[in-house]
C-alpha positions as CSV (number, residue, x, y, z in Angstrom):
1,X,107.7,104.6,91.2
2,X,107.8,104.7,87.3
3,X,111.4,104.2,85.6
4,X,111.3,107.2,83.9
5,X,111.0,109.4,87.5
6,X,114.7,107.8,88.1
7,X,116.2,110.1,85.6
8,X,115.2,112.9,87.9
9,X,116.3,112.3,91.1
10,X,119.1,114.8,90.6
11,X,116.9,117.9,91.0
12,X,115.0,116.7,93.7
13,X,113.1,119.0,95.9
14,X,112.7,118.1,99.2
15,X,108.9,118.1,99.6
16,X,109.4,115.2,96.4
17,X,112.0,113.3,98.3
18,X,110.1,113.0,101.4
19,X,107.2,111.5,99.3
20,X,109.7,109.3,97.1
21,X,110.8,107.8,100.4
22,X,107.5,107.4,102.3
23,X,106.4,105.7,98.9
24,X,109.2,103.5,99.3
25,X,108.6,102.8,103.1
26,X,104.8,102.0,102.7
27,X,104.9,99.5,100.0
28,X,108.8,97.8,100.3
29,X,109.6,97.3,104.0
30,X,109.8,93.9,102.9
31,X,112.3,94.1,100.1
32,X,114.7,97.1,102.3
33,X,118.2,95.8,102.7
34,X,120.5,97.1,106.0
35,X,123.5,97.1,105.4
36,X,126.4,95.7,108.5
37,X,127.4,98.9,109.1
38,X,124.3,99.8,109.6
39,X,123.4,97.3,111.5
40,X,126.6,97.3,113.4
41,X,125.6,101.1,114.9
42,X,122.1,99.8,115.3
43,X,123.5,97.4,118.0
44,X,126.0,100.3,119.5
45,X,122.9,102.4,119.7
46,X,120.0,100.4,120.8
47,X,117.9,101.0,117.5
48,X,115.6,98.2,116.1
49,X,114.7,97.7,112.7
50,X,111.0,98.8,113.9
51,X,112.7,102.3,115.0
52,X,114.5,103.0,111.6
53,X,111.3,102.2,109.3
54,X,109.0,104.3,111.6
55,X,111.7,107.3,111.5
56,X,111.6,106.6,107.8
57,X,107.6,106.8,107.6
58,X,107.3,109.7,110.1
59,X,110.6,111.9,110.4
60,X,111.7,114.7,109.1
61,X,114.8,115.9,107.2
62,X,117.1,118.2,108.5
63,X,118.9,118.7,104.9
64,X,117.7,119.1,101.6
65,X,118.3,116.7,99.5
66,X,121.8,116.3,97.2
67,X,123.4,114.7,94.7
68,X,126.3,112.1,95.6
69,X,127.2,110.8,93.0
C-alpha cells in the first residue's frame, strides 16, 4: 500500500477498507502482530490464529468503517 494512501484512511468507504485489509492479509500474515489480549480471548474462545486470518481474508463487516482516533 503506497505512503501517500495513509493520509486517507479517514474517509474510508467500506468497499476500500475491505480491500485495504485483504491486501494486508494476502501479502503480510507473516509480519501481523496479536496482541495478549487478543490472544488471551483467543484461548477463552477456542480461536486459532488460522481462524482469525481466514475471517480476515473471507468475512464480512458488520460496520462501516470509522475514525478512532
Amino acid at each position: 500500500m503506497p505512503e501517500s494512501n495513509v493520509l486517507l484512511l479517514e474517509n474510508l468507504s467500506p468497499q476500500m477498507a475491505r480491500k485495504i485489509l485483504r491486501e494486508i492479509v494476502e501479502g503480510y500474515t507473516d509480519r501481523m502482530f496479536i496482541s495478549n489480549h487478543c490472544r488471551r480471548r483467543m484461548v477463552e474462545r477456542q480461536i486459532t490464529d488460522r481462524q482469525i486470518i481466514c475471517c480476515l481474508r473471507n468475512g464480512t463487516f458488520k460496520e462501516e468503517p470509522y475514525w478512532s482516533p
